[in-house]
C-alpha positions, 0 to 999 in steps of 0.5 A: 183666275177663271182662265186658269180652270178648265170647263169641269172646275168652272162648273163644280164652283157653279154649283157649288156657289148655287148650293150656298145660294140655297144654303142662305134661303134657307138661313133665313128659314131658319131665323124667321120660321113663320116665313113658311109656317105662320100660324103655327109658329113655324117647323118643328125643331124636328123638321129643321133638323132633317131638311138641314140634314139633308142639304148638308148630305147635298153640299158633302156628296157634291163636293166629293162626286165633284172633285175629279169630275171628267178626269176619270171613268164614272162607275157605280159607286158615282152612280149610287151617289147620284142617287143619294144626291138627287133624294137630298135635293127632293128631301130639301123641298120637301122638308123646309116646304118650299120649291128649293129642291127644284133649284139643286136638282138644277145643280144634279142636271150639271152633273149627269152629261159627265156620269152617264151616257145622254138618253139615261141623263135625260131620263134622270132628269126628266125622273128628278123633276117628276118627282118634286111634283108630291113635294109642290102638291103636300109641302106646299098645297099646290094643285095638282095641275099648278105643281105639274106645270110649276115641275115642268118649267123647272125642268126647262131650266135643268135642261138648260144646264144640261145641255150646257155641261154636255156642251162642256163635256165634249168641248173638254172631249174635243180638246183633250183628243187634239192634245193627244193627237198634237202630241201623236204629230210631235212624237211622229215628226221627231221619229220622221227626223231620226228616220231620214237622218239614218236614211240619209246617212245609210245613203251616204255611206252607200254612195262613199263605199261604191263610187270613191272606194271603187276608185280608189281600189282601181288607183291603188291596183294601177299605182301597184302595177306603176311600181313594179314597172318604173325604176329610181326615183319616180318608183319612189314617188310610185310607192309614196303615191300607193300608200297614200292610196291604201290609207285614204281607201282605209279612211273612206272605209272606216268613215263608212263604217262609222255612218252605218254605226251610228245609223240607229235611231234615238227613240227618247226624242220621239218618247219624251212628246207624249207626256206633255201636258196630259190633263189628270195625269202626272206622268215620270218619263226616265227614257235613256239617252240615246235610247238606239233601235235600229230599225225604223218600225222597231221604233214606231212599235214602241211609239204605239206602244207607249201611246197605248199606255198613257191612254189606258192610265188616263180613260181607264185606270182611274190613276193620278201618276204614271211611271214610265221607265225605258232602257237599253239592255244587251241588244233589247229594248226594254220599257215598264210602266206603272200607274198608281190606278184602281187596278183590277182583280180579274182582269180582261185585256182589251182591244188595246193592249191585244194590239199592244201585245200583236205587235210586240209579238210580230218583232220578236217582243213580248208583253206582261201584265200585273195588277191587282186592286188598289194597286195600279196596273204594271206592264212589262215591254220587250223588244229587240233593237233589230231583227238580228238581235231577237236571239241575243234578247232570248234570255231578257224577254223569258 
C-alpha cells in the first residue's frame, strides 16, 4: 500500500496521523481535568471549548491545504492558511496549557519547503517556535529561560521535519523532471524514426529516378532506333522489347512518385509520449491519425509546442484535465488545448508561450489565447504542413 503514494500523500497521512496523535492527549484532557488543573478542578468549560475549538480548525485547514500538496503553484489564499494553521497550533498549547502546540507546529514545518521558498520557511519556522515561548512562561509558568530552551529543542525537531520534507520536495522535483524529459527522449526518438524513415525513402526515390530511369530512358531511345533499323520478325521482338521498356520507365516513375508521396511525417506517434503518466494531470490526447507534416522541423515546432502546454497546465494553471485536440484541415496542421485550471483575468504571456508563439510565427503558423477566471486556459495552434502550404492555410490561421 505505501508504495502506492508518493512522497506528498505519505507526508499529508504523517501528519495527519501526529494530528490524531494530540487529538488523544487531549481526550484524556478532556475525561480527567485535573490532570492540568488540580486544585481548582480543572478548566473551565469555557477553556475546553476554545482549545477544542482550535485544534478542530487545525485538522480542517491541514486536510484542506493538504489535499493537492506539490501538485499545484502554492498562492496567497495557502499562505493565508498557513497563518491560520500556525495560530491554531500556538492557540492549542496555550488554551489546554500544555506544550502540545509545539508537536503540531512540527506538523506546520512539514508543509513550509512545499508552500514557500526555503530562507521564508526557515523563518516561519524559527517565528512559530518564537512564539510558543508566552505559552511555556503563562500556560505553564515555566521561567523564562526553561521555556526559551524548552522553544528552542522543539525547534530542533521541526527542523528535523523540515529538512525532510524539503528532502521530499526536490526528490518529487527531480523525478517529475525525469518523467518529463524521458517523455521528451521518447516523443524525440519517435520523430528521429519518422525523420530517417523519409529521409530514407526520399533517398530511394532519388537514386530510382537518376540511375534506373536514366537507363531505361537511354534503352528505350536504342530499342526506338533498333526498330526503325531492323526488319520482319526481329523488328517485332524490337517493339515487343520497346514497350516493355516505356512501361517498366512508367512503373519506376510512378514507384518514385509514390515514395516522394508518402514521405511525410506522422507526427501522432511523436505526440502521443508526452502525455504519459504526467503526475496531477489527466490529459485526453485526440491526435488524428496519420496526422502528416512534410517537413521535419514543422514537426519539431509542434513537438515543442505541445510540450510547452502540458508544461504550463501542470506548473501554472492549477488544472486537473488537459484537452488536447490535433487535425489536419486542407494543407494546415491544427491543434487546441483546453485545461479545466484557474485561468486568469489580465493575463500576461510569459517566456513560453512568447517562444511558443516565435516559433509558430517563423513557419507561417499563428497562436490564440483564451481564458478567463475559473474557467482554464484554451490555446488555439496553426501551422502549415509545408512551406508550400502557408498560402493555401491563409483562410484556417485568419
Amino acid at each position: 500500500m505505501l508504495a502506492r503514494l508518493n512522497h506528498s500523500r505519505l507526508l499529508r497521512y504523517a501528519g495527519l496521523f501526529t494530528w490524531a496523535a494530540v487529538g488523544l492527549w487531549l481526550l484524556n484532557i478532556w475525561f480527567d481535568p485535573t490532570i492540568l488543573q488540580p486544585e481548582s478542578g480543572g478548566p473551565p468549560f469555557l477553556l475546553v471549548m476554545r482549545w477544542l475549538a482550535a485544534y478542530l480548525a487545525f485538522g480542517v485547514v491541514y486536510w484542506w491545504i493538504t489535499h493537492q500538496l506539490g501538485q499545484r503553484q502554492p498562492g496567497l489564499v495557502d499562505h493565508i492558511l498557513l497563518l491560520l494553521l500556525t495560530t491554531c497550533a500556538i492557540g492549542v498549547g496555550y488554551f489546554s496549557g500544555t506544550g502540545l502546540s509545539s508537536i503540531l507546529l512540527m506538523v506546520v514545518a512539514g508543509l513550509l519547503p512545499w508552500l514557500m521558498p526555503v530562507r521564508f520557511g526557515l523563518a516561519w519556522l524559527v517565528g512559530g517556535n518564537i512564539a510558543t515561548i508566552p505559552v511555556f512562561v503563562m500556560a505553564l509558568d515555566f521561567p523564562p529561560t526553561l521555556a526559551v530552551l524548552q522553544a528552542m529543542a522543539y525547534m530542533g525537531f521541526s527542523s528535523l521535519v523540515f529538512v525532510t520534507a524539503l528532502v521530499a520536495r526536490q526528490q518529487a522535483e527531480a523525478r517529475e523532471e525525469q518523467r518529463r524529459l524521458n517523455a521528451e527522449l521518447r516523443a524525440t526518438r519517435a520523430l528521429l524514426g519518422e525523420s530517417v524513415r523519409v529521409n530514407e525513402r526520399t533517398r530511394i526515390s532519388r537514386e530510382l529516378h537518376d540511375l534506373l530511369g536514366h537507363h531505361l530512358t537511354a534503352l528505350s531511345l536504342n530499342l526506338e532506333v533498333a526498330g526503325h533499323l531492323s526488319e520482319g520478325r526481329a523488328k517485332e521482338h524490337v517493339q515487343q522489347a520497346h514497350t516493355l521498356a516505356r512501361l517498366l520507365l512508367t512503373d519506376v516513375r510512378e514507384v518514385v512518385s509514390q515514395l516522394r508521396e508518402d514521405g511525410a511525417i506522422d507526427l501522432s506517434t511523436a505526440l502521443l509520449p508526452l502525455a504519459e503518466n504526467v503526475p496531477s494531470l489527466d490529459i485526453h490526447m485526440d491526435i488524428e491519425a496519420p496526422l502528416t507534416v512534410d517537413d521535419p522541423e514543422r514537426a519539431h515546432v509542434m513537438l515543442r509546442c505541445t510540450q510547452e502546454i502540458i508544461t504550463n497546465a501542470v506548473r501554472h494553471a492549477g488544472a486537473q484535465n488537459l484537452w488536447i485536440c490535433a487535425r489536419r484541415e486542407k494543407e494546415c496542421i491544427t491543434m487546441s488545448a483546453r485545461d479545466d485550471g484557474r485561468g486568469a483575468d489580465n493575463f500576461v504571456s510569459g517566456n513560453g508561450l512568447r517562444g511558443m508563439r516565435e516559433r509558430l510565427m517563423q513557419h507561417g503558423g499563428n497562436l490564440k489565447i483564451e481564458t478567463r477566471p475559473e474557467e482554464g486556459f484554451c490555446l488555439y495552434l496553426t501551422l502549415p504542413a509545408s512551406a508550400a502550404a502557408a498560402a493555401a492555410c491563409e483562410g484556417v490561421i485568419a
